[in-house]
C-alpha positions in Angstrom: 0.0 0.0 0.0 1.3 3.4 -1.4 1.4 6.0 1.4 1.1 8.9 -0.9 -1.0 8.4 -4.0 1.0 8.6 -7.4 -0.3 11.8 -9.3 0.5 12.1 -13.3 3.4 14.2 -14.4 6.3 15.6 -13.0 6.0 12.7 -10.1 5.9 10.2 -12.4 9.2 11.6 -14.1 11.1 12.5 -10.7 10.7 8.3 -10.1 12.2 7.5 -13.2 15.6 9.6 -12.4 15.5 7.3 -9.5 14.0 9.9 -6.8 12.6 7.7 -3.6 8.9 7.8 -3.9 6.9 8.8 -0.9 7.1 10.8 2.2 10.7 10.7 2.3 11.6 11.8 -1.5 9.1 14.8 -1.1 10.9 15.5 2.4 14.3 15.2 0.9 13.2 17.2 -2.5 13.3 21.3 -1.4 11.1 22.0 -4.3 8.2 20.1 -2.9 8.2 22.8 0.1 7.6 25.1 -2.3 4.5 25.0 -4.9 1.2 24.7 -4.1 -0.8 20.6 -4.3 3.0 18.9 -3.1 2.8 16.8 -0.1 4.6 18.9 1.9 2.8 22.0 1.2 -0.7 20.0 1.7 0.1 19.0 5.4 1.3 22.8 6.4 -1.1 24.8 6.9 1.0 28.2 7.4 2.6 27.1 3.6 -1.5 27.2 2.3 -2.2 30.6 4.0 -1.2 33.8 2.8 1.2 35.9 4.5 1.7 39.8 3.5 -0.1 39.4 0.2 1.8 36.2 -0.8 0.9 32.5 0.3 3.5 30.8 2.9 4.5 28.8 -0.5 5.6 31.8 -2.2 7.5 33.1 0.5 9.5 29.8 0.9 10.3 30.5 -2.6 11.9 33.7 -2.1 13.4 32.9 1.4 15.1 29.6 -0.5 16.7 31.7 -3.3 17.9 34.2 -1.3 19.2 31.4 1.1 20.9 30.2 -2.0 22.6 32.9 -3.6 23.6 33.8 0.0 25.4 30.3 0.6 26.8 30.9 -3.4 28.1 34.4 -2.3 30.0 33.2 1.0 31.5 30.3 -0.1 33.0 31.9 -3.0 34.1 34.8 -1.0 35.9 32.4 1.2 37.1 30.7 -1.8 38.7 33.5 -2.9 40.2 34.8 0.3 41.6 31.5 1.0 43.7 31.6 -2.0 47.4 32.8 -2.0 48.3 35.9 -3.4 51.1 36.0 -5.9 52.1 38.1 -8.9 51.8 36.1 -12.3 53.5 36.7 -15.4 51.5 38.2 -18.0 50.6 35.6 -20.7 51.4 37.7 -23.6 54.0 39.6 -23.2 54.1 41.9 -25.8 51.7 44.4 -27.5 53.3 43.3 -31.1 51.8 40.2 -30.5 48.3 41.5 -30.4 48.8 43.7 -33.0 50.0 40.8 -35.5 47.0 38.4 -34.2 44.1 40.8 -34.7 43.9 41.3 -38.4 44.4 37.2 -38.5 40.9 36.9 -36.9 38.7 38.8 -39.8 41.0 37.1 -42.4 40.8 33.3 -41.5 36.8 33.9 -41.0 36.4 34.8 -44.9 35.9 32.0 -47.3 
């Protein structure tokens, strides 16, 4: 016995990537927490109600892409910081080079 009834569409092709059906998958799957008729979403009732103009839903969109652009933002800050500083060469060294290279480009497009 099924303990959430298999609905048509995008269900049906989340089990075929090999998501776990059920309870758990939705629980595991962020995106069910999000749009209205998924399981989570139909058990919570503050996700059903609207909140400042905007159902609870809608807001856990926005809260969970701000969340991830956050998390995006911080860890490639830290990234960055973490790196070592140090002075490369340049990797063309002189402005003769570009000078000879750029009329090449026009000429080997032509037929």
């Amino acid at each position: 016995m099924a303990l959430v009834r298999a609905r048509p569409g995008p269900v049906r092709r989340r089990r075929a990537l090999g998501a776990r059906p059920g309870p758990g998958g939705d629980l595991a799957d962020a995106d069910s927490a999000t749009h209205p008729g998924r399981w989570i979403v139909e058990r919570v009732e503050w996700l059903q109600t609207p909140h400042a103009g905007l159902l609870g839903s809608q807001w856990a969109q926005y809260v969970s892409g701000v969340l991830g652009v956050a998390v995006l933002v911080g860890y490639t800050v830290w990234w960055l910081r973490r790196r070592p500083v140090t002075r490369r060469e340049p990797r063309v060294r002189h402005a003769t080079t570009w000078a000879l290279a750029a009329p090449a480009v026009p000429v080997a497009g032509t037929p």
